[in-house]
Structure formats: structure tokens, C-alpha cells
C-alpha positions, 0 to 999 in steps of 0.5 A: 500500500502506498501513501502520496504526501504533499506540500500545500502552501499555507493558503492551500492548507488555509482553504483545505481547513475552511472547506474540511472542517469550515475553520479559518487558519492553516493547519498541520496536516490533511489526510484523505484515503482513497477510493481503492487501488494501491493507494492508502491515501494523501497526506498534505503537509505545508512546510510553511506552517511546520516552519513557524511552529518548530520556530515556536516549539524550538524544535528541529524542523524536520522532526516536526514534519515527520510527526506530521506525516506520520500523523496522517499516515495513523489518519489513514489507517482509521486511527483517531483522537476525539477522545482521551484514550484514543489520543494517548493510543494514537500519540504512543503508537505514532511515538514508536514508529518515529523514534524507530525511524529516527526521530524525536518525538513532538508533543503537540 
């Protein structure tokens, strides 16, 4: 199964935020699954808005980035956090998978 990740500017992220969930702003990442086919989905990322939010975090930008991918990536696989215990789920496992490929984990 594959996954395509892309980068919106922030306006595109901003309009995706509006259309999505009628919220005004950029946000950090969209997940969308397909259909069916070999892909499990996209996962849109604006680099612009991570930029400004590792600035604010002080954290490296590429571990933030890599949240948000894999963020969608647990999107697309079903996972939610709505609810508290679904959060704590969804976060520890997202956890794993980044520090096993290297990265820091970002707390958001």
C-alpha cells in the first residue's frame, strides 16, 4: 500500500481547513484515503506552517514534519483522537514508529 504526501502552501492548507472542517487558519496536516487501488491515501503537509511552529516549539524542523506525516499516515489507517484514550493510543503508537525511524518525538 502506498501513501502520496504533499506540500500545500499555507493558503492551500488555509482553504483545505475552511472547506474540511469550515475553520479559518492553516493547519498541520490533511489526510484523505482513497477510493481503492494501491493507494492508502494523501497526506498534505505545508512546510510553511511546520516552519513557524518548530520556530515556536524550538524544535528541529524536520522532526516536526515527520510527526506530521506520520500523523496522517495513523489518519489513514482509521486511527483517531476525539477522545482521551484514543489520543494517548494514537500519540504512543505514532511515538514508536518515529523514534524507530529516527526521530524525536513532538508533543503537540
Amino acid at each position: 500500500m502506498q501513501v502520496q504526501v504533499e506540500w500545500v502552501t499555507k493558503d492551500e492548507s488555509a482553504q483545505m481547513n475552511f472547506t474540511m472542517k469550515g475553520e479559518k487558519g492553516a493547519s498541520d496536516v490533511f489526510s484523505f484515503p482513497t477510493a481503492a487501488g494501491k493507494t492508502l491515501g494523501n497526506v498534505f503537509i505545508s512546510p510553511d506552517f511546520a516552519r513557524n511552529v518548530a520556530k515556536d516549539l524550538r524544535v528541529k524542523l524536520d522532526d516536526l514534519i515527520l510527526r506530521y506525516a506520520v500523523h496522517g499516515l495513523y489518519h489513514l489507517l482509521g486511527y483517531d483522537h476525539q477522545m482521551d484514550s484514543e489520543r494517548k493510543k494514537m500519540f504512543a503508537s505514532e511515538e514508536g514508529i518515529i523514534h524507530a525511524a529516527g526521530g524525536e518525538f513532538i508533543s503537540l
